[in-house]
N, C-alpha and C positions, 0 to 999 in steps of 0.2 A: 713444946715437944717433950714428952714424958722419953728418958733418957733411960731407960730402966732396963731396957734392954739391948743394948748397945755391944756387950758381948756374946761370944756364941754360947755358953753356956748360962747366961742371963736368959737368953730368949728362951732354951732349952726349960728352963726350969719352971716358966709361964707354965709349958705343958706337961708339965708333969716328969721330967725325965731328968736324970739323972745322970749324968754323961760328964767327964775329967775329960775327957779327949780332945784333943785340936779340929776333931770334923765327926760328922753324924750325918746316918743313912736315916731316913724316915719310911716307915713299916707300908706308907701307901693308905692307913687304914683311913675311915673317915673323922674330919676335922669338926670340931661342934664348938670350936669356941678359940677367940682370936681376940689381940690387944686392941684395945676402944681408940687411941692414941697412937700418934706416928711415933716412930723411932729410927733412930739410925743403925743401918746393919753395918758392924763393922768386920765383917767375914765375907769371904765370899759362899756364894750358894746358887745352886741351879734347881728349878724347881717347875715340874713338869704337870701338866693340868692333865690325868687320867680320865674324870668324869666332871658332868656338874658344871656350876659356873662360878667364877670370882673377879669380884671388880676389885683392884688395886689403882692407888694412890701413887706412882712413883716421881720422887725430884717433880711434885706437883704439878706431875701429869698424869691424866684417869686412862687407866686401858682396862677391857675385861676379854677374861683370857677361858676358855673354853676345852675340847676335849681337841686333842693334837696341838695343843700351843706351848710354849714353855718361855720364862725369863729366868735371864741370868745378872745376879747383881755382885757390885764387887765392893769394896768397904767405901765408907761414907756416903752409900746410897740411902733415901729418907721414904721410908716405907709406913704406908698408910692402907691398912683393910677394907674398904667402902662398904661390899655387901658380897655374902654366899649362899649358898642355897645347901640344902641336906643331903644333894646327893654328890657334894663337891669328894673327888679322891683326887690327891698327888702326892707326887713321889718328891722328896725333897733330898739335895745333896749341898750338906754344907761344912767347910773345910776356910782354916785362916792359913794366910798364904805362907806365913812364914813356916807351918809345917810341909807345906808340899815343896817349897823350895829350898828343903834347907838340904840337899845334898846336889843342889845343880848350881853351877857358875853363872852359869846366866842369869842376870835378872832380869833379864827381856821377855822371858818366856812369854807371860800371862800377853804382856804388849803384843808380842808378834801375830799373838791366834789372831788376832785385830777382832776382838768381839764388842767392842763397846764404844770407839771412835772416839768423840768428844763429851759423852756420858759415862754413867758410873753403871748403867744397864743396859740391857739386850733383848727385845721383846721379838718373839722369832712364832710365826703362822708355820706350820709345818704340816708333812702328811704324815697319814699311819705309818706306811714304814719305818720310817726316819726316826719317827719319836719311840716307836719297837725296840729297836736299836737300843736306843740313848736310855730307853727304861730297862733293858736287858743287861745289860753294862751297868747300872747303878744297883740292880738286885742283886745279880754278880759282887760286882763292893760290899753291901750287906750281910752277903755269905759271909765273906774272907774277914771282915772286920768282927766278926765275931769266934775266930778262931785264938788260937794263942802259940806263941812259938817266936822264934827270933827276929822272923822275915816277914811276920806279920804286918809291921808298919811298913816296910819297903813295899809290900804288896799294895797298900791300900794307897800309897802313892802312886805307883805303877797306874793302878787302875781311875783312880781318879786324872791322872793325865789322859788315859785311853779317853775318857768321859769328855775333857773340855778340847781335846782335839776331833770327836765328831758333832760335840757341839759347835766348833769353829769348821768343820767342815760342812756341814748343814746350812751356816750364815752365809759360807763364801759360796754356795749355790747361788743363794739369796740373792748377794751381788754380785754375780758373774755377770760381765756386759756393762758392769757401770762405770762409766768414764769421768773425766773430768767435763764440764760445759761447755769448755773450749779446747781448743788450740794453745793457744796464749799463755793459758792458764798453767796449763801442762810444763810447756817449755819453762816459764818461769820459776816452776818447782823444781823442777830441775837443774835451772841454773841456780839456785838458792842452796839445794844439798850441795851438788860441785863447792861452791863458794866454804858451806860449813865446814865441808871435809877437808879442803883445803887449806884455810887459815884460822878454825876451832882454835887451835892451840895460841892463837895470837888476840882472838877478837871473838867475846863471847855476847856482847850486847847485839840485841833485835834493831836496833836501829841504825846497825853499824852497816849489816847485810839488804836493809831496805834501802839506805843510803846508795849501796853500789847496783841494789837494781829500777833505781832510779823508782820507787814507790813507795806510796807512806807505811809507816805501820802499820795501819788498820789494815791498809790491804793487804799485806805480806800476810797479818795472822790470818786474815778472810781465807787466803789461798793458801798458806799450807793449812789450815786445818779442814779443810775440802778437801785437796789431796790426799791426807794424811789421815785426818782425826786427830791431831796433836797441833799442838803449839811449837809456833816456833825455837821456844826458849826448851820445852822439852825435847826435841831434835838435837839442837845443842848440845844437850845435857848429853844426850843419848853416844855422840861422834864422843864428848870428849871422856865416855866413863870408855868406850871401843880403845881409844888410843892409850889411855892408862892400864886398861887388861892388858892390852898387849904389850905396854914396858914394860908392866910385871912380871914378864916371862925374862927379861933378860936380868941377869942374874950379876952384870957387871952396873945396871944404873942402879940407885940408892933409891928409898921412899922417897928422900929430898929430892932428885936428880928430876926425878918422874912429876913431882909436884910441880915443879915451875916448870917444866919442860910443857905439860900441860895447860898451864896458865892459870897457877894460882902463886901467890905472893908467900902463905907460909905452909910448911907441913900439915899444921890444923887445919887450916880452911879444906885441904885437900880429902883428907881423912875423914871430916863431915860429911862431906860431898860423897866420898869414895861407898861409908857405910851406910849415907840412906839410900842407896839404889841397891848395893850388894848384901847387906847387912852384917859384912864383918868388915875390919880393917884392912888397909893395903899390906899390911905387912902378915894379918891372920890369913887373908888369901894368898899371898905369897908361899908362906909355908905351906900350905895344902897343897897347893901344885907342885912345891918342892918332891911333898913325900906321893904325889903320885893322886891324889886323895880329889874329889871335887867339893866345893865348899858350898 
């Protein structure tokens, strides 16, 4: 796999452009020439088929995507060109995460749209409207990021959130009405979160919670990531970064206090854990919400 383009301004530069910035609007015009070689995208980018047709490669699976289709990819997805024709146009929006979330506390956001499940992409059939919309809202972006001024970046964030919340509203059309297979199924995921939420802080291994619902592994991960699109072990993860935000807010437990109270053995382990979800430390997010500030 030719790796050559693996950053967003690596692939940028394929086409000729010229671009410092953490995200880029593409003009729509037409496309005449694409990398021969897969690559890993490590940004995220939404990328809306206006005319024409293109067959893509994605996590080596073939789709061809048409006029009202769009895919959305998010970093370490492995993208491959197949074939396009001359009257292909699309509107491309691509943007790395850590500048869209670098003033929101949450680092759930992108998770919660729920646009990608148990993949790293989103291939979404859609009608003219909807993708009207979604291409109105990204020319819009286009405008603003070529202005200059202070609020400039906060806008371009602004508006690229607009962007993947009616892109996530569009998917959850999509599956509106889809259930789990069963009954069973249902209830069991349900007693699994109970269970997490309840004793995360004491018992973080998947085999500890398949143990008390009396089913193996395999099937615990089979059914929450059917329920969910996640792993079990990332649910986990998920209750115990919930329970650490919120000890951070009390101002009388210590990083240490919050560390094992949590369920880990020393402050580092904690801190590792704490800044690959958040991406600042338990005590750099603490002071932010000290002065008020979101991180």
């Amino acid at each position: 796999m030719d790796k050559s383009y693996e950053e967003l301004q690596d692939t940028l530069t394929f086409y000729g452009v010229d671009c410092i910035r953490p995200f880029y609007v593409s003009s729509g015009n037409p496309i005449s020439e694409f990398p021969k070689e897969s690559f890993r995208v490590d940004y995220y980018a939404v990328c809306i088929c206006l005319s024409g047709q293109i067959g893509v490669e994605v996590d080596n699976l073939q789709y061809h995507l048409s006029s009202n289709e769009f895919v959305v990819f998010a970093p370490s997805t492995v993208l491959r060109f197949v074939e396009t024709n001359d009257k292909l146009r699309m509107k491309l929006l691509l943007f790395d995460k850590n500048f869209l979330l670098k003033n929101i506390a949450d680092p759930f956001f992108l998770d919660k749209l729920g646009l990608f499940g148990e993949r790293s992409f989103c291939v979404v059939r859609s009608d003219e409207d909807s993708v009207n919309r979604l291409s109105q809202l990204i020319e819009y972006l286009q405008e603003v990021s070529l202005r200059h001024g202070r609020y400039m970046l906060d806008l371009v964030r602004t508006l690229i959130f607009n962007v993947l919340l009616e892109v996530a509203t569009i998917v959850d059309d999509k599956k509106r009405g889809m259930t789990l297979e069963n009954g069973e199924g249902s209830c069991l995921f349900y007693r699994f979160t109970k269970l997490v939420k309840e004793r995360v802080s004491s018992y973080r291994e998947v085999s500890y919670y398949a143990d008390c619902l009396s089913v193996s592994n395999k099937y615990l991960i089979h059914l929450v990531k059917r329920a969910s699109g996640k792993t079990p072990h990332e649910i986990i993860d998920e209750y115990i970064l919930k329970e650490a935000l919120a000890l951070l807010g009390n101002p009388e437990m210590s990083v240490s206090d919050i560390a094992y109270a949590v369920g880990f053995n020393s402050v580092s382990a904690f801190g590792r854990f704490f800044k690959k979800y958040s991406y600042v430390s338990p005590s750099e997010y603490r002071k932010g919400q000290e002065r008020g500030q979101e991180i």
